[in-house]
py3Dmol code that shows the C-alpha trace and the ligand (Angstrom):
import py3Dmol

protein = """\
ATOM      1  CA  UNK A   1    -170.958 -16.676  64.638  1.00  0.00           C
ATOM      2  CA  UNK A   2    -171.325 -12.690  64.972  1.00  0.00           C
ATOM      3  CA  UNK A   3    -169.321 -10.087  63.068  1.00  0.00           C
ATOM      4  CA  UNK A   4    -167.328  -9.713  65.749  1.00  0.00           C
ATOM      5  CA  UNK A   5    -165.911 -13.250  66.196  1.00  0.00           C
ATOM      6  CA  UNK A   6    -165.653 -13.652  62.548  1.00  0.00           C
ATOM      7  CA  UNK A   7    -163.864 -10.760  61.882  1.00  0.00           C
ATOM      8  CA  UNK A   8    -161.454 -11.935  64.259  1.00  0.00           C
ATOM      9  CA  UNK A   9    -161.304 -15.394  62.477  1.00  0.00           C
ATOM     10  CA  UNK A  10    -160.381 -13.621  59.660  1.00  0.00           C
ATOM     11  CA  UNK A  11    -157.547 -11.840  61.029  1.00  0.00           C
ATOM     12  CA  UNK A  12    -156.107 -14.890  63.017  1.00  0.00           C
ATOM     13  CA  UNK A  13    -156.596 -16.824  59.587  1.00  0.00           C
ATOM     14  CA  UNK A  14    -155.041 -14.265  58.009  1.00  0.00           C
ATOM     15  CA  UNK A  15    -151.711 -14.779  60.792  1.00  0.00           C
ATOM     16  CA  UNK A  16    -151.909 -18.682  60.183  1.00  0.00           C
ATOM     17  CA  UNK A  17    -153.984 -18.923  63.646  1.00  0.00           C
ATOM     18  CA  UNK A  18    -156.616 -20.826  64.408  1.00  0.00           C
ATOM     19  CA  UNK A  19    -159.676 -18.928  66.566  1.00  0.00           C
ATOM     20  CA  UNK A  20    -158.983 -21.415  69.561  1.00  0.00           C
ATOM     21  CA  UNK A  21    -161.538 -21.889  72.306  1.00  0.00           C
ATOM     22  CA  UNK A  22    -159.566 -19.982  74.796  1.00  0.00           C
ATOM     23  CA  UNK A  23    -159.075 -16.923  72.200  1.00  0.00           C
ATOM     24  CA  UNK A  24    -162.801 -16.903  71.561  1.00  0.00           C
ATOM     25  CA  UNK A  25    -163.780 -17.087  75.713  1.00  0.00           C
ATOM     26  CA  UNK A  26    -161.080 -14.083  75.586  1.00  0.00           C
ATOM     27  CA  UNK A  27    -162.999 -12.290  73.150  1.00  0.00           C
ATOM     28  CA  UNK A  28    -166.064 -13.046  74.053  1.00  0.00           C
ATOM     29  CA  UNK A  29    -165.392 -11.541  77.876  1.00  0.00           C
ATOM     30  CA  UNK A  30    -163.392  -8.865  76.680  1.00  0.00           C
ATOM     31  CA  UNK A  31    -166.439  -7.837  73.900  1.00  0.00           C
ATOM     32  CA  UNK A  32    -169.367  -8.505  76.739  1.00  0.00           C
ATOM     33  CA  UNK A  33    -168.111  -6.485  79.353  1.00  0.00           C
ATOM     34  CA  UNK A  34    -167.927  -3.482  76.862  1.00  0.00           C
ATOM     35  CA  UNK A  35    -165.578  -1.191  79.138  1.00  0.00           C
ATOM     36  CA  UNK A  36    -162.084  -0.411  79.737  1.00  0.00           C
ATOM     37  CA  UNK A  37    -160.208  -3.425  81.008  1.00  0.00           C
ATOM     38  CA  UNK A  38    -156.472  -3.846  81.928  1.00  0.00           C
ATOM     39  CA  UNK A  39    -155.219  -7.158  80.875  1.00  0.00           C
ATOM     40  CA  UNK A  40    -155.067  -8.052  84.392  1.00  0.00           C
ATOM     41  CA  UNK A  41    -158.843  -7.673  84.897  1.00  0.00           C
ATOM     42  CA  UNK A  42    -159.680 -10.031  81.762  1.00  0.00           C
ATOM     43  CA  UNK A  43    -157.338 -12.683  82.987  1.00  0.00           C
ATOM     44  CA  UNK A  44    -158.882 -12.970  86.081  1.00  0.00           C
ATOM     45  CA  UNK A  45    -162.428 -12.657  84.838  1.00  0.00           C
ATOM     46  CA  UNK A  46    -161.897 -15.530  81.945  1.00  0.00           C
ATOM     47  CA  UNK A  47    -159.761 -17.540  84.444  1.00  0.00           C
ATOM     48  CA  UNK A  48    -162.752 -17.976  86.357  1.00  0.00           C
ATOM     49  CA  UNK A  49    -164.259 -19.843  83.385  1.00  0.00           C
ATOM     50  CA  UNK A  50    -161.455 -21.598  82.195  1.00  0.00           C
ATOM     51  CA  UNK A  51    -158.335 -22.233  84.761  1.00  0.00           C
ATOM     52  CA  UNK A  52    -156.761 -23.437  82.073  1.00  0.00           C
ATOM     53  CA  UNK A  53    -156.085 -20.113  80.561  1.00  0.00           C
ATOM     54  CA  UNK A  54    -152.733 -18.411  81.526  1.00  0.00           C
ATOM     55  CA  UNK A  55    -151.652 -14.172  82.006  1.00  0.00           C
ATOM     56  CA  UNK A  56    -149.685 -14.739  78.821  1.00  0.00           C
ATOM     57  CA  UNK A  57    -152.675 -16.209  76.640  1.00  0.00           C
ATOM     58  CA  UNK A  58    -154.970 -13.903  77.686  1.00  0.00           C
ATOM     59  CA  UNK A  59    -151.726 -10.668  76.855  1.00  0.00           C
ATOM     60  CA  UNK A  60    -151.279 -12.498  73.360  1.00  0.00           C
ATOM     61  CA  UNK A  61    -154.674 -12.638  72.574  1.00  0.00           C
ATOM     62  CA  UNK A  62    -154.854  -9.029  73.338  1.00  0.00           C
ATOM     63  CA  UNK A  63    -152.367  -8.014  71.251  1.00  0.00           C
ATOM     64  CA  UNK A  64    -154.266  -9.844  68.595  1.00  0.00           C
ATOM     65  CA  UNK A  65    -157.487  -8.088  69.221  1.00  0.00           C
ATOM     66  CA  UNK A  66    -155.578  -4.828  68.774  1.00  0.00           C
ATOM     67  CA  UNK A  67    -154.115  -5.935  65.574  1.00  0.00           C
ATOM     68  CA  UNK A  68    -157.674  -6.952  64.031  1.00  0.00           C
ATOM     69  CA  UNK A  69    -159.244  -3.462  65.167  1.00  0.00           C
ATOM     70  CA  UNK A  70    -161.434  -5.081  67.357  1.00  0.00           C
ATOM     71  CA  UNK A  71    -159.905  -3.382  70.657  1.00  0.00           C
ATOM     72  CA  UNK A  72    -158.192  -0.233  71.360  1.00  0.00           C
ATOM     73  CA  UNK A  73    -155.849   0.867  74.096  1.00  0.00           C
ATOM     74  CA  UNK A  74    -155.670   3.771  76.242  1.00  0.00           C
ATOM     75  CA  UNK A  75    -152.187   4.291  78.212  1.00  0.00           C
ATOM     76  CA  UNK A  76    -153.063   6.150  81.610  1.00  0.00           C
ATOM     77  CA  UNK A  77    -150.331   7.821  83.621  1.00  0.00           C
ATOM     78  CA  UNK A  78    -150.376   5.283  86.318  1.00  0.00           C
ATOM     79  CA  UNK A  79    -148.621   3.153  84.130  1.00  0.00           C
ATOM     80  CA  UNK A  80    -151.636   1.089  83.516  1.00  0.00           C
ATOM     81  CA  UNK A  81    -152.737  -0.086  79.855  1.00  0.00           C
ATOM     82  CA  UNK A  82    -156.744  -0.537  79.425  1.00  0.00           C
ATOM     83  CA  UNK A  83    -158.847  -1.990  76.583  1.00  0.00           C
ATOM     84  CA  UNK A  84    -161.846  -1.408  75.170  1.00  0.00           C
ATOM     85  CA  UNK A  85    -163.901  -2.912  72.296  1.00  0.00           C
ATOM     86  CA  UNK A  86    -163.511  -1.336  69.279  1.00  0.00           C
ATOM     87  CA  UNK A  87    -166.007  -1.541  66.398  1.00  0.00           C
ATOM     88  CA  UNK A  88    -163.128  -3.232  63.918  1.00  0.00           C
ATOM     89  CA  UNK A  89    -163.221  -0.335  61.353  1.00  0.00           C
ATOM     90  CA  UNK A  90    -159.757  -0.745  60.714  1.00  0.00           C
ATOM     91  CA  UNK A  91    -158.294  -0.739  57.101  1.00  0.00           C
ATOM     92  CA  UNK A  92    -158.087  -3.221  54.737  1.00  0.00           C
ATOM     93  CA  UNK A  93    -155.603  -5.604  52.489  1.00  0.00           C
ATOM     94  CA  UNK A  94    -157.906  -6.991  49.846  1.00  0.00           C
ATOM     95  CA  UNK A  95    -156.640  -9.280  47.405  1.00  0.00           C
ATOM     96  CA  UNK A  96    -157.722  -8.543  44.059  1.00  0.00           C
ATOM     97  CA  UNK A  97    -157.516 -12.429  42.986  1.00  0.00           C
ATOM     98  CA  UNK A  98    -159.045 -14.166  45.866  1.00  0.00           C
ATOM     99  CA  UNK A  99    -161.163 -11.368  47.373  1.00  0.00           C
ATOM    100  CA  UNK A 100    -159.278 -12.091  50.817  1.00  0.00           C
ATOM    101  CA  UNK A 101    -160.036  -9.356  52.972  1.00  0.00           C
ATOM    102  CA  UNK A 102    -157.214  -8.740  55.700  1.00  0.00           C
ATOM    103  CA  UNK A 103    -157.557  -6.149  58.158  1.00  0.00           C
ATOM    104  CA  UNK A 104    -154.547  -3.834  59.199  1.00  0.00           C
ATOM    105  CA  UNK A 105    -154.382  -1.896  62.088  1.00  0.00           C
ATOM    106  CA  UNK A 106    -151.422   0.783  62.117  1.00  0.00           C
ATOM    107  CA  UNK A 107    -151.384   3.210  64.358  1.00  0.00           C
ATOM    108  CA  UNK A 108    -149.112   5.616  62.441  1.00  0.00           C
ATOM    109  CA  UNK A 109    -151.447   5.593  59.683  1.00  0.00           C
ATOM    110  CA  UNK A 110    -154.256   6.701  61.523  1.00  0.00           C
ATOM    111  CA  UNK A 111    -152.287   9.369  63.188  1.00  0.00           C
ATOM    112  CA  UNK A 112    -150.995  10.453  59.737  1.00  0.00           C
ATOM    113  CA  UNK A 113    -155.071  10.925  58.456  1.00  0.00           C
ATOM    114  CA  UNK A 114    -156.050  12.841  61.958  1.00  0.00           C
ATOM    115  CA  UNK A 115    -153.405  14.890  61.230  1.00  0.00           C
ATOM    116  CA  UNK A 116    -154.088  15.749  57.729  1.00  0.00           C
ATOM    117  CA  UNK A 117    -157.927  16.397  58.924  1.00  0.00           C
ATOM    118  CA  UNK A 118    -156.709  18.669  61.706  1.00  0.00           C
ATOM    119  CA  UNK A 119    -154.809  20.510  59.255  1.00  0.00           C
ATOM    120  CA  UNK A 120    -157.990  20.941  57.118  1.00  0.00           C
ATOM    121  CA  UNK A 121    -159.451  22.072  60.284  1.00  0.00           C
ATOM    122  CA  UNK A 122    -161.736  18.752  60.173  1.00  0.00           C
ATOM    123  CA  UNK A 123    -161.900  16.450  63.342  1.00  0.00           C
ATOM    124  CA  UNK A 124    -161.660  13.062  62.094  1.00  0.00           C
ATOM    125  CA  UNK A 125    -164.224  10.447  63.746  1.00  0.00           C
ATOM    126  CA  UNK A 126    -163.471   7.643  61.737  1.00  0.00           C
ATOM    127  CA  UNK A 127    -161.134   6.612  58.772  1.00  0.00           C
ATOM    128  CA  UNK A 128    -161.249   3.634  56.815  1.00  0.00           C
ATOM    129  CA  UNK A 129    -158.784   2.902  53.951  1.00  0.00           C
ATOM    130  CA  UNK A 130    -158.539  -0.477  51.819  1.00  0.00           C
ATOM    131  CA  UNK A 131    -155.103  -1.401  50.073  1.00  0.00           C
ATOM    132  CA  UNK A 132    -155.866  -3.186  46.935  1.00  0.00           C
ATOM    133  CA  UNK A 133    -153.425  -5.660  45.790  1.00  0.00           C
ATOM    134  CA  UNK A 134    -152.569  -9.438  45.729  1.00  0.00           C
ATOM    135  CA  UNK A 135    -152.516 -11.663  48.858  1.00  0.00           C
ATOM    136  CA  UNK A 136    -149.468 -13.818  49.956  1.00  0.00           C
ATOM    137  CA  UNK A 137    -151.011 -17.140  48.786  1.00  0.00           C
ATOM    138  CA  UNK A 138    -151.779 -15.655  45.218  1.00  0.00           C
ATOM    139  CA  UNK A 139    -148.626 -13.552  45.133  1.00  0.00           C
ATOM    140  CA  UNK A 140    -147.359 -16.965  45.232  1.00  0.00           C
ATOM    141  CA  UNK A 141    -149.558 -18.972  42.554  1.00  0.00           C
ATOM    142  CA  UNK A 142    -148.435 -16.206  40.387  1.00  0.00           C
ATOM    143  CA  UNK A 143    -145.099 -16.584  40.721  1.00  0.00           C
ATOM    144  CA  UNK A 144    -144.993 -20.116  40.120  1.00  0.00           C
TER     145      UNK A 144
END
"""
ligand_1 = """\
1
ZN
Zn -155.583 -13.673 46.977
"""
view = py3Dmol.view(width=600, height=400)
view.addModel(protein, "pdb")
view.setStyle({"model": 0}, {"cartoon": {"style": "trace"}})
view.addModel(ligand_1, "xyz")
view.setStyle({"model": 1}, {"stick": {}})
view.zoomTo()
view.show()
């Protein structure tokens, strides 16, 4: 398993969802062809490997790899959405218990930092920021 796929594990894990073999034929297409895809495009490229996939799987799945920081999405003024792999330097939850590492993708935040380095008269390339705290399932133990 590469970093890639695992890193998505551990997100989907992370959602109480299990790395299926149609989500990992998603990812792997989506991560292979390397270029800006609508979610169109993917469906019909993964459909050709797997008719049992549907539109909706492959849009959900999406969403996910958006989510883990594995993907990123550019809105063009046609009204069309593409995707491209992203190299999953998104921030992090991680658990100070369990070591869980969760990644968080939040757009707002990373507009918030570009911002800050604009100000500063810095261009921002890439930003990376870890939350340290205590995960659901030992927030939990804790408690109990
Ligand atoms: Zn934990």
């Amino acid at each position: 398993m590469n970093e890639t796929t695992r890193t998505f594990q551990e997100y989907l894990k992370a959602n109480r969802l299990k790395l299926t073999s149609q989500r990992r034929l998603i990812l792997d297409v989506f991560v292979s062809r390397g270029c800006r895809v609508t979610a169109d495009e993917l469906f019909k490229e993964v459909a050709e490997l797997d008719d049992g996939i549907s539109l909706s799987t492959v849009y959900r799945t999406v969403k996910h790899l958006l989510q883990s920081g594995l993907a990123r999405c550019s809105h063009y003024g046609d009204g069309t959405t593409r995707y491209e792999p992203a190299d999953g330097q998104t921030s992090h939850l991680v658990c100070e218990v369990c070591g869980r590492k969760v990644p968080i993708a939040n757009p707002y935040l990373e507009c918030m930092h570009a911002e800050a380095a604009r100000q500063a008269g810095f261009r921002m390339l890439h930003c990376h920021v870890t939350i340290h705290g205590l995960c659901h399932e030992c927030l939990t133990k804790h408690e109990n």
